[in-house]
C-alpha positions in Angstrom: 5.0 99.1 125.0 4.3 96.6 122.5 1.6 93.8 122.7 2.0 90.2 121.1 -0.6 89.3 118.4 -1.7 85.9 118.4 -1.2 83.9 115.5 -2.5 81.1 114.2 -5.9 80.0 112.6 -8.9 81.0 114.4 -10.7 79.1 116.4 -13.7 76.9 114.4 -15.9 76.9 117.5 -16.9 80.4 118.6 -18.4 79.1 122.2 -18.2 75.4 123.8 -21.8 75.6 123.4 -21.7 75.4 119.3 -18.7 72.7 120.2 -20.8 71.0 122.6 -24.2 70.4 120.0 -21.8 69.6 117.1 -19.9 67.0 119.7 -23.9 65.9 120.7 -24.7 65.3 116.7 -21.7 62.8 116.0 -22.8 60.6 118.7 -26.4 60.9 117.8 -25.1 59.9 114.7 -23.1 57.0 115.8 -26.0 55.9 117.9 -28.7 53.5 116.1 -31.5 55.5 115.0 -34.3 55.7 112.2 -33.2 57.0 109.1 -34.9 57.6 106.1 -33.7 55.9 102.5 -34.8 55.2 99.0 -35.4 52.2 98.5 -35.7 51.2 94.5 -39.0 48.9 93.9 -40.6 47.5 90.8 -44.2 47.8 90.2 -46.3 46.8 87.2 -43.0 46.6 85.2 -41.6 49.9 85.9 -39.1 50.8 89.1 -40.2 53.6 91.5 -38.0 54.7 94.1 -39.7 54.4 97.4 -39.1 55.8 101.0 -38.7 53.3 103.4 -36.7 53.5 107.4 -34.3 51.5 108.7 -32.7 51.4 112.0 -28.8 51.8 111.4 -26.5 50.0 113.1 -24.1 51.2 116.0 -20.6 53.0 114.5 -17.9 52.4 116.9 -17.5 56.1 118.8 -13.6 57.5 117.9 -11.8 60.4 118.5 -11.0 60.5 114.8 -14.9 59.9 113.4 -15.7 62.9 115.8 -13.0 65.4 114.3 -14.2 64.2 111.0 -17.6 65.0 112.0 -16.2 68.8 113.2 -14.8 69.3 109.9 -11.2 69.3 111.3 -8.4 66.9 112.3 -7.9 64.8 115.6 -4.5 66.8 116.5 -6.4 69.8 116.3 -9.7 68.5 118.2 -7.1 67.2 120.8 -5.3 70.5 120.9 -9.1 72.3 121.6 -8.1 70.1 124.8 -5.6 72.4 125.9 -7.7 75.8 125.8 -9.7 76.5 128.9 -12.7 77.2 127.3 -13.1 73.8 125.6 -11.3 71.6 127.9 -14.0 70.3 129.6 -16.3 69.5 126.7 -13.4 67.7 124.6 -12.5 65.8 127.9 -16.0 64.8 128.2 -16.0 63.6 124.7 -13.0 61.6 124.9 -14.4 59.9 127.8 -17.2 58.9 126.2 -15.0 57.7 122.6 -12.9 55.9 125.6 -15.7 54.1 127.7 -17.4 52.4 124.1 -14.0 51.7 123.2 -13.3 49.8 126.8 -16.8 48.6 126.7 -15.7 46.8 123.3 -13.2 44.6 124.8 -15.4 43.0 127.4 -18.1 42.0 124.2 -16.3 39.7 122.5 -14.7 39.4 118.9 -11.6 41.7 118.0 -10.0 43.6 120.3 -7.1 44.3 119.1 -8.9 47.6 117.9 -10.1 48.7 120.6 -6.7 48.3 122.8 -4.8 50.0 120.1 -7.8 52.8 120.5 -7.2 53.2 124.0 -3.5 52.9 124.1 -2.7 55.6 121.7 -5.7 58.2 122.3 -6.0 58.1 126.0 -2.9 58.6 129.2 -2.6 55.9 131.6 -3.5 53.0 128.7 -0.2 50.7 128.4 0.8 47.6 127.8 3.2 46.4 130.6 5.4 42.9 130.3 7.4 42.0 133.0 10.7 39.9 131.9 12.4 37.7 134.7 16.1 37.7 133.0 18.0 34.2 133.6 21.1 34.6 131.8 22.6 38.3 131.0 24.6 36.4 128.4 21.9 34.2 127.1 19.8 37.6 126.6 22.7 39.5 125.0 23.5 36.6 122.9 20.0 36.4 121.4 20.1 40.0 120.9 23.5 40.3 119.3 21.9 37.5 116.3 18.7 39.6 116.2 20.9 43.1 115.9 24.1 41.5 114.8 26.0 43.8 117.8 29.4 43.3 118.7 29.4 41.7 122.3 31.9 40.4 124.5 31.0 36.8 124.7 33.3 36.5 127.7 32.7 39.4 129.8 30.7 38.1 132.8 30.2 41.3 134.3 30.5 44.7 133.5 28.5 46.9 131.2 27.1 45.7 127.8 26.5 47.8 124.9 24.0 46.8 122.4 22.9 49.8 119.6 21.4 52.5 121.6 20.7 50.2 124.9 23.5 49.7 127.9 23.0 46.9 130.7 25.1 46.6 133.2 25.4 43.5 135.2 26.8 41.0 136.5 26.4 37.1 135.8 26.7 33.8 138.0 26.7 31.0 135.5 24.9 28.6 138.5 22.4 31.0 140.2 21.5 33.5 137.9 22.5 37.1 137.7 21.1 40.6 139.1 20.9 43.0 136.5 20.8 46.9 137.1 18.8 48.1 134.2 19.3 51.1 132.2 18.1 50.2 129.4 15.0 51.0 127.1 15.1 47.0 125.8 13.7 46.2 129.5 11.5 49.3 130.8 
């Protein structure tokens, strides 16, 4: 009988507990705290360099600045997701990355980074737009001088091919039209 050998890189964290207080530092580090510079003075003539402290300012929490703090990449901190071992520690950190990021958009100022954050690191984040469609030909019209597709100016009914999308429908030039949509254009 022969037994599979794994392949692949081995794993960077040895225990979710080493993954855990590395996770723990980047957010400490993200965090404002006292840190220690030197600070370049001149006294009687001559510069010195001094130690002084500051209080750093808050860096955003991401899912990216935390795999650069690991010393790896966000498809493989993403991936630690997926083992059983890690799961819960890496879902515990993308919370956190995701609640300062939602917290951002309720503080003001740009938040076009933090929706873009939250729509393409975490599930259940989309953007949803609901179209109410007056005129199947009005639509396929604009589309056709948008794409430049071929289109049947006057079909009123039937199924409408436009690149990669088809709509089928029917149009009633006074009350409107229902539209069954299969297309990707109008998910």
């Amino acid at each position: 009988m022969t037994v599979p050998i794994k392949g692949g890189r081995p794993l960077k964290f040895k225990s979710k507990g080493a993954l855990a207080r590395s996770i723990n530092r980047y957010f400490r580090e993200c965090d404002p705290h006292v840190k220690e510079v030197d600070v370049i003075k001149t006294e009687n003539g001559k510069q010195i360099v001094v130690k002084d402290k500051i209080i750093t300012k808050q860096v955003p929490y991401t899912i990216t600045g935390l795999a650069l703090a690991l010393g790896t990449s966000r498809i493989v901190l993403l991936d630690y997701e997926n083992k059983d071992e890690y799961s819960n520690t890496i879902k515990e950190a993308k919370r956190k990355c995701e609640n300062f990021a939602e917290n951002r958009l309720f503080q003001g100022g740009q938040a076009a980074g933090p929706i873009f954050n939250l729509k393409n690191n975490y599930r259940r984040w989309k953007e949803k737009s609901e179209v109410a469609i007056s005129g199947l030909k009005d639509l396929l019209n604009e589309i056709h001088d948008e794409d430049k597709s071929t289109i049947n100016k006057e079909q009123d009914s039937g199924t409408f091919e436009v690149n990669d999308a088809v709509i089928t429908g029917t149009t009633d030039k006074d009350e409107g039209q229902e539209v069954e949509n299969k297309s990707p254009l109008l998910d």
